[in-house]
Every structure is written in structure tokens, then in C-alpha cells.
BADO-553909 format. One line per 3 residues: number of its first residue (from 1); for each residue x, y, z of N, C-alpha, C. Coordinates in Angstrom, 1 decimal, decimal comma. Each point is the difference from the previous one (the first is absolute). Layout:
NUM> X:Y:Z:X:Y:Z:X:Y:Z  ...
This chain:
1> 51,3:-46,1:29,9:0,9:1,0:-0,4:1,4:-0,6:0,1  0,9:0,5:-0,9:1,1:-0,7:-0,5:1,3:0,8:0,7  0,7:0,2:1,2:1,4:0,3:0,2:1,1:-0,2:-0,4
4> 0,9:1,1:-0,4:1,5:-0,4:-0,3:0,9:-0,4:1,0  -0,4:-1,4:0,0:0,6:-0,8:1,0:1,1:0,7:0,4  1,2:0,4:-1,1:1,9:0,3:0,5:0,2:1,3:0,1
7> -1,4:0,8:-0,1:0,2:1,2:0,5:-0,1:0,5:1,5  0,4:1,0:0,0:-0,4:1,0:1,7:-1,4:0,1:0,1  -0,5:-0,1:0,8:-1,2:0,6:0,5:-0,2:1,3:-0,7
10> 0,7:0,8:0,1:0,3:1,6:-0,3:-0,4:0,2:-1,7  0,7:-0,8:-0,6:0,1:-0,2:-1,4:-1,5:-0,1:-0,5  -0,5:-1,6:0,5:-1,3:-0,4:-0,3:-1,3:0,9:0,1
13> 0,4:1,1:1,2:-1,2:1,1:-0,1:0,5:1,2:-1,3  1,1:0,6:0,1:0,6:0,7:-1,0:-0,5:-0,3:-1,4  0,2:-1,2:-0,3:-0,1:-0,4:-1,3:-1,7:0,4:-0,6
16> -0,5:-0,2:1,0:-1,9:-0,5:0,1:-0,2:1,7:0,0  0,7:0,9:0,3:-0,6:1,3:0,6:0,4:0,6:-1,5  1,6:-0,1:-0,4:0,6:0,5:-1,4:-1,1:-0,5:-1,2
19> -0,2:-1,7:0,4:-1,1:-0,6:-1,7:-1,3:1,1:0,1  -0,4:0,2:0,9:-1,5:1,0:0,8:0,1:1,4:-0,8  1,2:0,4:0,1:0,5:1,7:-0,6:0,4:-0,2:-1,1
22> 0,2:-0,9:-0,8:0,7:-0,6:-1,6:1,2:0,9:0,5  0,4:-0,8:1,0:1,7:0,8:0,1:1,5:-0,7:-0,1  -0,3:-1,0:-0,5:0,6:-1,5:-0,1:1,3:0,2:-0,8
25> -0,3:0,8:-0,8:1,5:0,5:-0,9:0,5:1,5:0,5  -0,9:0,7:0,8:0,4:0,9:0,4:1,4:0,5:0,9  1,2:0,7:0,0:1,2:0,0:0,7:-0,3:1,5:1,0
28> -1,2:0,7:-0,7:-0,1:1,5:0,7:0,4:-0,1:1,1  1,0:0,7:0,8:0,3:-0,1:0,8:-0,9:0,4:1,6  -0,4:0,7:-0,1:-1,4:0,6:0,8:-1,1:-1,1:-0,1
31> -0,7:-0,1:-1,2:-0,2:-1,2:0,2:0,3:-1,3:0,6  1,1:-0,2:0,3:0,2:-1,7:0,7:0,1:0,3:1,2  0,2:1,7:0,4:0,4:0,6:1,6:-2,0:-0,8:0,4
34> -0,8:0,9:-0,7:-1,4:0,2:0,4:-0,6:-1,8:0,4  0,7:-0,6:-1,4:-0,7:-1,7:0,5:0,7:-0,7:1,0  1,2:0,8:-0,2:0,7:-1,1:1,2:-0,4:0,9:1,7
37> -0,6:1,2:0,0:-1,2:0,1:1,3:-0,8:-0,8:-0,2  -0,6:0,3:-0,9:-1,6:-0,8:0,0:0,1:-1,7:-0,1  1,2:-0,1:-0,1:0,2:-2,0:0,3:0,4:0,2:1,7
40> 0,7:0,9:0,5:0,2:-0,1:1,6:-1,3:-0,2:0,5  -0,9:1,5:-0,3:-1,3:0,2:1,0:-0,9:-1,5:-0,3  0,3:-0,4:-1,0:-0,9:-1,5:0,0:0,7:-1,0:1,2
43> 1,2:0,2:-1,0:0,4:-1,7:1,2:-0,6:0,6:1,4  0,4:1,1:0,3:-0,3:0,3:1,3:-1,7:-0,3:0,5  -0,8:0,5:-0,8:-1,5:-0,5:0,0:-0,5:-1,6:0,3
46> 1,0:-0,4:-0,6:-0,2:-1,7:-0,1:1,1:-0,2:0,6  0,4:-0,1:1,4:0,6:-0,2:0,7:1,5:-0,4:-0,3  0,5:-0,1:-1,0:1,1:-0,6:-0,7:1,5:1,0:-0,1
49> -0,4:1,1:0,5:1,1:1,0:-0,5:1,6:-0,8:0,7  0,1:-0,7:1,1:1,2:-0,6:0,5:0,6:-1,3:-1,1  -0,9:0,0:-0,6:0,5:-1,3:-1,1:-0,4:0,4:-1,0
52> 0,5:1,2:-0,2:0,5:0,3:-1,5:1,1:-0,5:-0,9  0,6:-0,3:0,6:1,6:-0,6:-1,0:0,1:-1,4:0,3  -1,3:-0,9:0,7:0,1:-1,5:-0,1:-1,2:-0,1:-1,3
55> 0,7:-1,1:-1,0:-0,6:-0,7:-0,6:-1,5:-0,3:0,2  -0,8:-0,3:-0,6:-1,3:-0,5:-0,4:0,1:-1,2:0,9  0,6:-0,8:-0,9:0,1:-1,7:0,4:0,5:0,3:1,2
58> 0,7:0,7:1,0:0,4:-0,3:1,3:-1,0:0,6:0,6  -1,0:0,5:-0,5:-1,4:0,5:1,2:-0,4:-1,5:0,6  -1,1:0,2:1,3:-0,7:-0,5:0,3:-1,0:-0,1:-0,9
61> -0,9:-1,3:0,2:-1,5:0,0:-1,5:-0,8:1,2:0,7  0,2:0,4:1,4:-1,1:1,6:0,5:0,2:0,9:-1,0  1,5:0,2:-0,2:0,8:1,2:-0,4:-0,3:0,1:-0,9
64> 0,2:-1,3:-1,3:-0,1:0,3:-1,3:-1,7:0,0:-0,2  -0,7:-0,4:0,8:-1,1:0,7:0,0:-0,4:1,0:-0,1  0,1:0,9:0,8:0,6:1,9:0,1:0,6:0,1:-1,0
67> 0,8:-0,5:-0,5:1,0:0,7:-0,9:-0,7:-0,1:-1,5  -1,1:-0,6:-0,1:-0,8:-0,4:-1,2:-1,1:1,2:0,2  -0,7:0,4:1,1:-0,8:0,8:0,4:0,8:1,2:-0,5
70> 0,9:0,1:0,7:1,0:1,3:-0,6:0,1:0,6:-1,1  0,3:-1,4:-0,5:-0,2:0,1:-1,7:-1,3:0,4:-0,9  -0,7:-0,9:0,2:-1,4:1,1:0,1:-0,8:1,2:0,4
73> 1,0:0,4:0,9:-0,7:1,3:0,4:1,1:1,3:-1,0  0,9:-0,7:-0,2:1,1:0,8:-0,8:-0,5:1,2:-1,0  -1,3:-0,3:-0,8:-0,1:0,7:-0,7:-2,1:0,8:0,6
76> 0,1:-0,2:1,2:-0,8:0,9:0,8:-1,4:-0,2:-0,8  -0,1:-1,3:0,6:-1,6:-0,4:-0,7:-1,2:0,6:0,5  -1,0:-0,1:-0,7:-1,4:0,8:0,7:-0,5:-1,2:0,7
79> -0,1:-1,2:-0,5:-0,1:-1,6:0,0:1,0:-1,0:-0,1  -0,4:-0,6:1,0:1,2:-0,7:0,8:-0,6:-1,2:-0,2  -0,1:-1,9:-0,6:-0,4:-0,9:-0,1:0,7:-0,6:0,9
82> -0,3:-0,5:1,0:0,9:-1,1:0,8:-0,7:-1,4:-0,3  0,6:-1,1:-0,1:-0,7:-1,4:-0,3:1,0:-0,3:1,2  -1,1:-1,1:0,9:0,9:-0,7:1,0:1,6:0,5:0,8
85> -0,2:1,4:0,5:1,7:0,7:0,3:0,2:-1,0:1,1  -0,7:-0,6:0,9:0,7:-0,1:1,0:0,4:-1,9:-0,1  -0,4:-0,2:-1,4:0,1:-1,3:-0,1:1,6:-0,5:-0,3
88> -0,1:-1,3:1,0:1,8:-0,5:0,4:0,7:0,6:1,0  -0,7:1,4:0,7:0,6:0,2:1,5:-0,4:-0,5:0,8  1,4:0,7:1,4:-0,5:-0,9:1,0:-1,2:1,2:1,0
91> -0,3:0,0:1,1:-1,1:0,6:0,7:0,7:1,3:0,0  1,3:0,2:0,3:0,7:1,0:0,1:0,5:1,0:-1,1  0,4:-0,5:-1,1:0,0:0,4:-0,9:-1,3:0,4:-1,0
94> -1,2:-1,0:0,6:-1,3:0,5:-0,8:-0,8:1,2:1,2  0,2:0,4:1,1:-0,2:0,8:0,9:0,7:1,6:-0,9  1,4:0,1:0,3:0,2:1,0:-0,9:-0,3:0,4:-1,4
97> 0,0:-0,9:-0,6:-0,8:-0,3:-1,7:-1,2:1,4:0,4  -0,9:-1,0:0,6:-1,5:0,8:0,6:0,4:1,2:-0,1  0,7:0,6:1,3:0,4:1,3:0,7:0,8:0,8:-1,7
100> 0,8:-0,5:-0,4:0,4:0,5:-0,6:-1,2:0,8:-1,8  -0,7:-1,1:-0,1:-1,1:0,5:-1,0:-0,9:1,0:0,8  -0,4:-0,8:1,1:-0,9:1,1:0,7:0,3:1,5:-0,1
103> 1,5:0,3:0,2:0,6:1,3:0,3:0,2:0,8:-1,5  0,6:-1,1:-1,1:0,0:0,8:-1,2:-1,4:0,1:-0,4  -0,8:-0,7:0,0:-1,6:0,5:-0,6:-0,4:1,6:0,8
106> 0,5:0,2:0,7:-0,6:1,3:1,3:0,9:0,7:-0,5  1,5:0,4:0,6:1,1:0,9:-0,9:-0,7:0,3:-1,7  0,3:-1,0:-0,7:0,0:0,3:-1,0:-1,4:0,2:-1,4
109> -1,0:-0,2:1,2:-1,5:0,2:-0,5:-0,4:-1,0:-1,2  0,3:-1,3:0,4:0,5:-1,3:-1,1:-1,0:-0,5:0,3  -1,0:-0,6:-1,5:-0,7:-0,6:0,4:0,4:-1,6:-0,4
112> -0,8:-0,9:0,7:1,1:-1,6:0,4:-1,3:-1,1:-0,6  0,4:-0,5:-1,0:-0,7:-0,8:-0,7:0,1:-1,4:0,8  -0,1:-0,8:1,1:0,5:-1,2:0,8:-0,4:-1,1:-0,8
115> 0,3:-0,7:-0,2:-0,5:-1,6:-0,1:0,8:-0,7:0,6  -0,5:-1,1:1,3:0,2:-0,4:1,3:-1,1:-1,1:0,2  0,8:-1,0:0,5:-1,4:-1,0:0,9:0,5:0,2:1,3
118> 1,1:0,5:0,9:0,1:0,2:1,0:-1,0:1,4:0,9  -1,1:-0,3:0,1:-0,9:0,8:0,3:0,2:0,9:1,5  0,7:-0,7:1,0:0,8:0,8:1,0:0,3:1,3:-0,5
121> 1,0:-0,7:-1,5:1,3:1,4:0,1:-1,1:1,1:-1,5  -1,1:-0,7:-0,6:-0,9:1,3:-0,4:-0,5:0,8:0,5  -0,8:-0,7:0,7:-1,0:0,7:1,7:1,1:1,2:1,1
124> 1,3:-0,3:-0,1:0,9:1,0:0,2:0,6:0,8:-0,6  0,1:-0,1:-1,0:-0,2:1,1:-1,1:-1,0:1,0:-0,7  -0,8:-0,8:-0,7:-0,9:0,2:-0,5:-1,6:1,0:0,6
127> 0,2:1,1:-0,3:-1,3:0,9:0,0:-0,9:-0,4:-0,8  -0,4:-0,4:-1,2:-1,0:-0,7:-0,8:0,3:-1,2:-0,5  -1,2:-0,8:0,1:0,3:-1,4:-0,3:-0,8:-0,6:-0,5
130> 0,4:-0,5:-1,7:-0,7:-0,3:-0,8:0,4:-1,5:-0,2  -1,5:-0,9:0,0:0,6:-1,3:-0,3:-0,4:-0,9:-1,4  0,8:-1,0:-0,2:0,1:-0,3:-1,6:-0,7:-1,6:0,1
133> -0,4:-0,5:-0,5:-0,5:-1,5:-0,1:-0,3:-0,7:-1,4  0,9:-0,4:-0,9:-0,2:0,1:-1,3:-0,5:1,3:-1,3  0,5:0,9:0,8:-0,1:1,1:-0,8:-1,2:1,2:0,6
136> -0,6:-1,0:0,9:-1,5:0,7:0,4:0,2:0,7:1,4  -0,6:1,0:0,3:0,6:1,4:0,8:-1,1:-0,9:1,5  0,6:-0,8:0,7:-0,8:-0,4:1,0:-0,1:0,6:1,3
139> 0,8:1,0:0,4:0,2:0,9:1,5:0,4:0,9:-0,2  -0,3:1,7:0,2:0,6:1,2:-0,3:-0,3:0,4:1,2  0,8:0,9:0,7:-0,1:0,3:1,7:1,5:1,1:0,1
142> 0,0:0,6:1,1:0,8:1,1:0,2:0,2:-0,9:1,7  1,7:0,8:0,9:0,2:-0,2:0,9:-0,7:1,7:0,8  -0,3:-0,2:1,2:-0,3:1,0:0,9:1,1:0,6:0,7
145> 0,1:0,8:-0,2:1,2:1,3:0,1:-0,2:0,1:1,8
């Protein structure tokens, strides 16, 4: 997923939440009150709400991770595709990653499409676990509650 590098944090979810509403040309004034909540209560979800008015390019690679998740969730998916999220962090940054999906899949009753070779951070996530091997369904299993 592609960030506006020289924008705000703020902006980048805004924009993603207005294209969601086809509200892109819209000036309604009520309207921009309602998205510019609904861009706060995000950043705040994705831990970001203090670095709203820094740039993209001045995040950490954690942040603009989150900030891409953000963006995806912008328009309040039923299905959520993650390919490799925690790929290029460090332990600490892919620790929160985890915590942070973990928590919107539960809040938001999201179901979480993973594709991962870091099997640690599936097995901590992941309630069902289906596995792929050239296309062929080789392991289907559930975690114990």
C-alpha cells in the first residue's frame, strides 16, 4: 500500500475514509465535522492519534505500518487481507503489530485473511489455521480457547 509520503498522518487516513464515502469533492460542512471524528477515533485505534500532524515519511517503518493498516481499515472492511504485516520490523514493533490486529479483529468483528511464514506471530493470532502448499489445502486446525 502506497502513502502520501508529504502528508500528515491525519490527512492520509481522511483522504482513505472521504474516497470510502465518495466524499472527495464534497465541502458539506457536517460532513467533514463527521470524517474528521471518524479519522481521530481511527488514528486513535492504531495507536497514532499523537502523530497526526507528522508527515508519512517522518514515521518510523512500525508507524507507517499502522498507518497503512489504518488506511485499510478506513473504509470498515468485513475482510481484512494482511500479506506479510510484520515483515521489516523489529521484535518490538512486530509485537505491537500482533497486539494491535489481535485487538481490531475482536473490537471490530474483522475477519483477518494472514499470509505469514512467521509461524510464532500466526499461532498468536490466529484461531483457525489453514495451510497452503502449492495451492493444495495441507493442514486445517483451530487454536484451543
Amino acid at each position: 500500500m502506497s502513502l502520501f509520503q508529504r502528508l500528515p498522518v491525519f490527512d492520509n487516513i481522511r483522504i482513505a475514509i472521504l474516497a470510502g464515502k465518495g466524499l472527495m469533492l464534497d465541502f458539506f460542512k457536517p460532513a467533514r465535522k463527521m470524517v474528521r471524528e471518524e479519522t481521530e477515533r481511527l488514528l486513535e485505534s492504531i495507536g497514532l492519534a499523537t502523530k497526526a500532524l507528522t508527515s508519512a515519511a517522518d514515521l518510523a517503518h512500525g508507524e507507517q505500518r499502522r498507518l497503512e493498516l489504518g488506511i485499510a481499515l478506513a473504509n470498515k472492511p468485513e475482510l481484512l487481507f494482511l500479506d506479510e504485516p510484520c515483515s521489516g520490523l523489529t521484535v518490538e514493533e512486530s509485537n505491537i503489530m500482533i497486539e494491535l490486529i489481535r485487538k481490531l479483529a475482536a473490537e471490530q468483528e474483522l475477519t483477518v485473511l494472514l499470509v505469514e511464514h512467521k509461524m510464532d506471530m500466526v499461532f498468536s493470532i490466529s484461531r483457525k489455521i489453514r495451510v497452503l502448499h502449492e495451492g493444495r489445502l495441507i493442514f486445517e486446525g483451530g487454536r484451543r480457547k
